[in-house]
C-alpha positions in Angstrom: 26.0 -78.6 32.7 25.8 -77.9 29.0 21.9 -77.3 29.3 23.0 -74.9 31.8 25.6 -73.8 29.8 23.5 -73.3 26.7 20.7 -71.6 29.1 23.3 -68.9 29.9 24.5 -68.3 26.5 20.6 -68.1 25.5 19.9 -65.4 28.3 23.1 -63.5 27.1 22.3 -63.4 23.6 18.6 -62.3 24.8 20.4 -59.6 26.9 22.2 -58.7 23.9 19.5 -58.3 21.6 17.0 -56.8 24.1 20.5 -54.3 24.2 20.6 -53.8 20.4 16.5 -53.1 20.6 17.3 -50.3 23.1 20.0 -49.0 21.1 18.0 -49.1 17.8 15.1 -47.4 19.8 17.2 -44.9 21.3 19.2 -44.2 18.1 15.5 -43.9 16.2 14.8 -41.3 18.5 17.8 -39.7 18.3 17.8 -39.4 14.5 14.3 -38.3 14.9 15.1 -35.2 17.1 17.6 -34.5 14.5 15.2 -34.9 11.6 12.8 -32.3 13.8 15.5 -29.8 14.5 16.6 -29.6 11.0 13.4 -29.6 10.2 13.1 -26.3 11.9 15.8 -24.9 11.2 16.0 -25.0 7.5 12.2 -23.4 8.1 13.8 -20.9 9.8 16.4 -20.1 7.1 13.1 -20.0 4.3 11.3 -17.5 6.7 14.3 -15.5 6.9 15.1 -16.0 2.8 11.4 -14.5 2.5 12.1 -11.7 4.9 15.0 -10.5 3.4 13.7 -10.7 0.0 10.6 -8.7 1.1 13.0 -6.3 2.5 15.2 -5.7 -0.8 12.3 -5.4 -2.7 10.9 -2.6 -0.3 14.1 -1.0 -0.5 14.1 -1.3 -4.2 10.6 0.4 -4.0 11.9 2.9 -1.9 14.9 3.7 -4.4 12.6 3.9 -7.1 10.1 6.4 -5.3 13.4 8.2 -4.3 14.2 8.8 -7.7 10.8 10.0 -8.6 10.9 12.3 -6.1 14.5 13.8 -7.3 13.0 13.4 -11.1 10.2 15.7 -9.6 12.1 18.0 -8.0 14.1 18.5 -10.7 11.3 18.9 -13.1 9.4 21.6 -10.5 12.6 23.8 -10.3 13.1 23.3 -14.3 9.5 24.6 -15.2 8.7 26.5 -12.0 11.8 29.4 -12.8 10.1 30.4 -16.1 7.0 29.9 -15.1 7.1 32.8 -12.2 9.3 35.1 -15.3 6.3 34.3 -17.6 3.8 35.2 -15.2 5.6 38.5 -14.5 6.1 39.6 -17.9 2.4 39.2 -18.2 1.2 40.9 -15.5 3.6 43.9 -17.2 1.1 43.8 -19.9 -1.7 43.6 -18.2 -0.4 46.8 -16.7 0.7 48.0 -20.1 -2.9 47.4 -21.8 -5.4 48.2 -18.7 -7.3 50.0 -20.9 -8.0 47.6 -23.5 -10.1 45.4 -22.4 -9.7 42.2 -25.2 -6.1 42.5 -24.3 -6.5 42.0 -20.5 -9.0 39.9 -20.8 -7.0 37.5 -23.1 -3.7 38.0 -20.8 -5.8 37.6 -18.0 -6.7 34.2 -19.7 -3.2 33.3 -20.1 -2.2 34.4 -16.4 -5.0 32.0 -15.4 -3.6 29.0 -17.4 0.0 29.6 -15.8 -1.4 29.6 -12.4 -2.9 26.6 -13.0 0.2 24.9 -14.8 2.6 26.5 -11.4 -0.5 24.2 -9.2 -0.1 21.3 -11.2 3.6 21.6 -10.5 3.5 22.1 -6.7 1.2 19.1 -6.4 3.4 16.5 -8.6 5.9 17.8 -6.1 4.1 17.1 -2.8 2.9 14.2 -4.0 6.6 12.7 -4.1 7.8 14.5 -0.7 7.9 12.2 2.3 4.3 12.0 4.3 4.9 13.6 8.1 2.2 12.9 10.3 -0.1 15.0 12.1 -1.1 12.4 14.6 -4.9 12.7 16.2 -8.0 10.6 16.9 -9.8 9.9 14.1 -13.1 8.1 13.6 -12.7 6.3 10.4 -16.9 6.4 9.9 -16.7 9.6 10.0 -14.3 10.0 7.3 -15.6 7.7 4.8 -18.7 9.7 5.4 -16.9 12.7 4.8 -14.9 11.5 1.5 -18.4 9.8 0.2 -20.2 13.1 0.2 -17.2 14.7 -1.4 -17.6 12.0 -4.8 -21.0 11.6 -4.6 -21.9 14.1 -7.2 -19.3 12.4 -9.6 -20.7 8.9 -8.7 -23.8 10.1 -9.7 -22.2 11.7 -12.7 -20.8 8.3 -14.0 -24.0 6.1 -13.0 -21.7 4.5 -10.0 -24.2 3.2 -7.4 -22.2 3.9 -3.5 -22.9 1.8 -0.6 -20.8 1.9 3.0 -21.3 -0.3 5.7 -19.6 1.4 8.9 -19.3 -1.3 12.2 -20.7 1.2 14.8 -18.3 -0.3 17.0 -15.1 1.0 15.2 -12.1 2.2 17.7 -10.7 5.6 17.2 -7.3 5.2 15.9 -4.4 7.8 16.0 -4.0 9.4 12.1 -3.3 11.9 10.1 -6.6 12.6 9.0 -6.1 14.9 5.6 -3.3 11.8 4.8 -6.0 9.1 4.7 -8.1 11.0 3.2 -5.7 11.2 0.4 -4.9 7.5 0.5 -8.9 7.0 -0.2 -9.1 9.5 -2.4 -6.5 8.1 -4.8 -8.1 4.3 -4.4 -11.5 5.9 -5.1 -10.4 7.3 -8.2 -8.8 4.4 -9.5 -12.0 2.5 -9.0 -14.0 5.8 -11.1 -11.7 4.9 -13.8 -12.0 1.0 -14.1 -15.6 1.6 -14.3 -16.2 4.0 -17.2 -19.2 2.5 -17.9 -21.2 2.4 -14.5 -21.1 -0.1 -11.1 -20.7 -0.1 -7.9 -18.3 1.0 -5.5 -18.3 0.1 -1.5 -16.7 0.9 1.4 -16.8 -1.0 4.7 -15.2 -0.4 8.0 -14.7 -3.7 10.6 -12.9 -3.9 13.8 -9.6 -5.9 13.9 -7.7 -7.8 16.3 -5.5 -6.8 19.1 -7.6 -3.4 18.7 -7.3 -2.5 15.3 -9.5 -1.1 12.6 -9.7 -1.8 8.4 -11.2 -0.4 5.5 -11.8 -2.3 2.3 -12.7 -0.5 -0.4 -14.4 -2.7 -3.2 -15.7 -1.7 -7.3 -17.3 -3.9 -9.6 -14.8 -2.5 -12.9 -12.7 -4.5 -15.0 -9.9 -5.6 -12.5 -6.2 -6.2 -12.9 -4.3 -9.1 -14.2 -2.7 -11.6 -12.0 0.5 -10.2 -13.6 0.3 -6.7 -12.5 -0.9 -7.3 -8.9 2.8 -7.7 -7.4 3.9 -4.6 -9.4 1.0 -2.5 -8.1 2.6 -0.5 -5.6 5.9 0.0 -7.3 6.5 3.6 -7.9 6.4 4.6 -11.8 3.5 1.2 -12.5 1.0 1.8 -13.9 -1.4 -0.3 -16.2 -3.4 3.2 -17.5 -2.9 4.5 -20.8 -0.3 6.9 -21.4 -1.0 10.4 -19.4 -4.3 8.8 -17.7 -1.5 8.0 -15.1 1.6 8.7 -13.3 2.3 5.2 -11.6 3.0 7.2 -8.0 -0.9 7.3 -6.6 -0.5 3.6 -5.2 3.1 4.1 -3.8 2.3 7.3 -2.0 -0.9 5.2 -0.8 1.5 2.6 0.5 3.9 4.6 1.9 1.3 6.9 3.9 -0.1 3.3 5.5 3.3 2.1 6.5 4.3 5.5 7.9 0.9 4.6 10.3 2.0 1.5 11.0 -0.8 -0.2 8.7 -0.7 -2.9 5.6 -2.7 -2.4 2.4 -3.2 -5.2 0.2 -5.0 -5.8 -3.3 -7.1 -8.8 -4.0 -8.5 -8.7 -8.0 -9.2 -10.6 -11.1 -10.1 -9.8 -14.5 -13.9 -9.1 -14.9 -14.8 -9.3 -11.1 -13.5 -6.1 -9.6 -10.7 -5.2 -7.5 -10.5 -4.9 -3.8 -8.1 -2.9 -1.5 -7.7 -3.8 2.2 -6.0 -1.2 5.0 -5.5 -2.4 8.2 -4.6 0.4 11.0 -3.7 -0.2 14.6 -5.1 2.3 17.0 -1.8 3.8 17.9 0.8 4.5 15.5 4.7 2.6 16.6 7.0 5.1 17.7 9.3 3.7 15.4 7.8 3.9 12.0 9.0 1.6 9.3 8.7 4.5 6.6 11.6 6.3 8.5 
């Protein structure tokens, strides 16, 4: 009887740890689910942090190319008014003296320069206004092609060697064509000027994922700090000297990709260059994050 007794207690106190081991292996697992869900959830929250800074800091960008473009406004109407009454007064005297010629010919000087400062004026100003798009297929070789024998005289010029390599298999995209051509332009002409002493400049075209097409645009100048390259598409940056630039080029770059539906992105390091990326998809959203 007491063997049998102590039997039973033995196969109860088995039962009971075999019970515990169960509960320890179900509570492990339970903890571990837990652990997981958390887990993803606080990555959750730090992909959401990250959105939502990257959103305040395009709308701080936004702000400030806002107030550049009121600044510019401002400064168009300011100078533009007595520009047009200078311009008139002047073409009075050119009336008034037709026939001296010095006269005319040194008003007809000044005329010129005025035309040219009321240009200046009008460009500053468009080059703040809001991009709108004049959508149509566009063959991306093509354009480099175009734009490269638009600089090559000046590449020449300033010893710049140019090389493109154009993936024949490129997809037509829908663009604004004149728009990306000012968006390579204005990286073009920031490479000319970190290599005042001679290099190289290329352009290549590759096809994407999910069909999309991309453009990198590469120079062999002096490159930017590590500093500067979060800043670079700020409106008002600039790491030129003082009146070699007006710190909007890059943001109107930016803002003309995004109103495409494209990203552009800057790799570079002192002494080895500078590289900009664009990525386009082949049709533009119908809801455009510029708007």
């Amino acid at each position: 009887r007491m063997l049998r007794q102590i039997g039973e207690a033995t196969s109860e106190r088995i039962s009971l740890i075999e019970r515990i081991n169960n509960f320890n292996d179900e509570l492990k697992s339970k903890v571990a689910k837990a652990t997981t869900a958390l887990t993803e959830r606080n990555q959750e929250l730090r992909d959401l942090n990250a959105r939502l800074l990257k959103m305040q800091l395009e709308l701080v960008h936004l702000e400030r190319l806002a107030v550049a473009g009121q600044l510019t406004a401002t400064f168009a109407h300011e100078v533009g008014t007595p520009l047009n009454l200078i311009s008139g007064h002047v073409q009075l005297l050119i009336e008034s003296f037709h026939d001296n010629d010095t006269i005319v010919r040194k008003l007809a000087l000044v005329q010129s320069q005025i035309r040219r400062l009321g240009e200046i004026v009008r460009r500053l100003l468009d080059a703040t206004r809001k991009p709108k798009l004049e959508l149509a297929p566009v063959n991306l070789n093509l354009l480099v092609q175009s734009v490269g024998a638009l600089i090559r005289p000046t590449l020449y010029a300033r010893q710049i060697q140019f090389l493109d390599h154009l993936d024949p298999e490129l997809p037509l995209i829908q663009a604004d064509q004149k728009q990306l051509e000012q968006v390579l332009l204005n990286l073009i002409n920031n490479s000319l000027d970190a290599m005042p002493n001679g290099g190289e400049l290329s352009i290549e075209t590759a096809s994407g994922p999910e069909h999309t097409a991309s453009i990198r645009i590469r120079d062999t100048g002096a490159g930017i700090p590590a500093e500067h390259l979060e800043r670079l598409f700020e409106p008002m940056f600039t790491t030129k000297e003082i009146g070699k630039g007006t710190g909007l080029g890059l943001s109107i770059c930016r803002a003309i990709i995004k109103e495409h539906g494209g990203e552009i992105a800057v790799k570079s390091s002192l002494g080895a260059g500078t590289t900009f990326s664009i990525l386009l998809p082949a049709e533009v959203p119908v809801l455009q994050p510029g708007a």
